[in-house]
C-alpha positions as CSV (number, residue, x, y, z in Angstrom):
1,X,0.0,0.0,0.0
2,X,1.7,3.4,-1.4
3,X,1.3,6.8,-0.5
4,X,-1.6,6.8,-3.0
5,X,-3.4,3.8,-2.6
6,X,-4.9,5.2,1.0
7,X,-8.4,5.6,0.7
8,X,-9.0,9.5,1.6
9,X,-10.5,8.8,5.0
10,X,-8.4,5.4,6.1
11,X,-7.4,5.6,10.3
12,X,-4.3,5.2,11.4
13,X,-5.7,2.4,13.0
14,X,-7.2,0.9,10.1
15,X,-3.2,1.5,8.0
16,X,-2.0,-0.5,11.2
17,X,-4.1,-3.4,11.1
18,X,-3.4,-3.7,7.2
19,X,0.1,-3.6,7.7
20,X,0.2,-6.3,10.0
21,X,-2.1,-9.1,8.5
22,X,-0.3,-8.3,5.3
23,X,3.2,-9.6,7.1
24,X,0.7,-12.5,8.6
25,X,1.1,-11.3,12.2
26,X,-1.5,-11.8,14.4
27,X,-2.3,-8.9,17.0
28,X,-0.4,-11.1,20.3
29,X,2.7,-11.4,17.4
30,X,3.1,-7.7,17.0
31,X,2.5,-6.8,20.3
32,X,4.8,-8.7,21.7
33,X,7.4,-7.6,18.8
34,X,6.5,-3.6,19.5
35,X,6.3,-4.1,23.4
36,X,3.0,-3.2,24.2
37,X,-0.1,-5.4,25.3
38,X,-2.3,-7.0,23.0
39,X,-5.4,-5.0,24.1
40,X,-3.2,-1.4,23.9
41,X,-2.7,-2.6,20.1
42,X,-6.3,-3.5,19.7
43,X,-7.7,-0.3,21.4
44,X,-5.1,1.9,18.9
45,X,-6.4,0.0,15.4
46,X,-10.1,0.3,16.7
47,X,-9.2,4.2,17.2
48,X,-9.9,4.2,21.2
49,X,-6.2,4.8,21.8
50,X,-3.7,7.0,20.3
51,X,-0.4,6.0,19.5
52,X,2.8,6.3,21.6
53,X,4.5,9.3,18.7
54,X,8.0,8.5,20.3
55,X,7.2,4.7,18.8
56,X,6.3,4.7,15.6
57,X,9.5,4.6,14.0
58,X,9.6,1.2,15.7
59,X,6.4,0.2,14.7
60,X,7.8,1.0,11.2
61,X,11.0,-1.0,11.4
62,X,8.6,-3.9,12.8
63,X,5.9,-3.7,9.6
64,X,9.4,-3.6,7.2
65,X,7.4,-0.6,5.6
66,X,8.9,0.8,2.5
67,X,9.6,4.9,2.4
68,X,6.5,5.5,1.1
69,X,4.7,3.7,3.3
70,X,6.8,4.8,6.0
71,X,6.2,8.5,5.3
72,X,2.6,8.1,5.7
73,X,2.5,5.8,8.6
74,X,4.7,8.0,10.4
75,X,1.9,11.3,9.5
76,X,-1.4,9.2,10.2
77,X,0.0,8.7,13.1
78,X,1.3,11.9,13.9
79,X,-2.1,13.2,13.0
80,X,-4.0,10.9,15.9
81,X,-2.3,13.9,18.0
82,X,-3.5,16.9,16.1
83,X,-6.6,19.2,17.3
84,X,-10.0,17.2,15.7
85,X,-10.6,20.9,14.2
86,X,-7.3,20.6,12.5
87,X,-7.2,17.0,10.9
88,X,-9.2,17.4,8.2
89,X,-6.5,20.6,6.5
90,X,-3.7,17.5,7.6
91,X,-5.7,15.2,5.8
92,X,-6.4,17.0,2.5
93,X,-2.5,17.9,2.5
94,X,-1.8,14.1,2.7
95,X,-3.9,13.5,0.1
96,X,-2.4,16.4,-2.3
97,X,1.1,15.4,-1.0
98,X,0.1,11.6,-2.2
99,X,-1.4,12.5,-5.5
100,X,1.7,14.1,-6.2
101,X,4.2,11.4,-5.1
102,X,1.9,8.8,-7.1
103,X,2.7,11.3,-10.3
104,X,6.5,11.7,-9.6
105,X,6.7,7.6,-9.6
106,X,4.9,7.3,-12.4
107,X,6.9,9.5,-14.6
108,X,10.3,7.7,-12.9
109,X,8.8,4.2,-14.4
110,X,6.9,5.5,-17.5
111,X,9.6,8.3,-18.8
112,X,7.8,10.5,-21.6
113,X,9.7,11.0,-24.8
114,X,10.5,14.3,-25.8
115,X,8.2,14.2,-28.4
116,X,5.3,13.7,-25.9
117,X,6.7,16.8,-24.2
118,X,6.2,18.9,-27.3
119,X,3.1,21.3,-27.1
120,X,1.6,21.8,-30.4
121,X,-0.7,24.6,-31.3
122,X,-3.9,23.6,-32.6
């Protein structure tokens, strides 16, 4: 799951879960890899609980995220501690900021020729 793949109003909690059950780790599995209790992880993907900021580098290390993935694990979660008033501004930025890194990647893989960069006047 890239930067651009996240559906506009995915939880943190919600990235979480999918990041874990796509390594195959049950909730006890990660827990006991990040530290925390079982119930602490299931309180943070049901969105009862924030989660601990000063841990979710480690949480990233543990879900073998790519930079991408990473970049927006690391600001969902950052955003669980940003005023409710505030989130949605956060939010559409993500969004922007992922609609460009989606285009950027696909110009790196798809190069255009420089005859498709040629503007012609009709």
């Amino acid at each position: 799951m890239g930067f651009h793949q996240v559906a506009p109003r995915t939880s943190f909690g919600s990235l979480l879960r999918s990041h874990r059950r796509r390594l195959g780790m049950s909730l006890e599995t990660f827990a006991r890899v990040v530290g925390r209790s079982h119930t602490d992880i299931s309180r943070i993907e049901s969105g009862q609980r924030k989660p601990p900021a000063a841990l979710m580098a480690a949480w990233a290390d543990a879900l073998r995220l790519t930079d991408g993935q990473r970049d927006l694990f690391l600001a969902m979660a950052g955003l669980m501690h940003v005023p409710e008033e505030l989130r949605e501004i956060v939010r559409s930025s993500l969004r922007s900021e992922g609609v460009r890194l989606a285009r950027e990647q696909r110009r790196k893989r798809h190069p255009a020729s420089p005859a498709d960069e040629m503007v012609t006047d009709a």
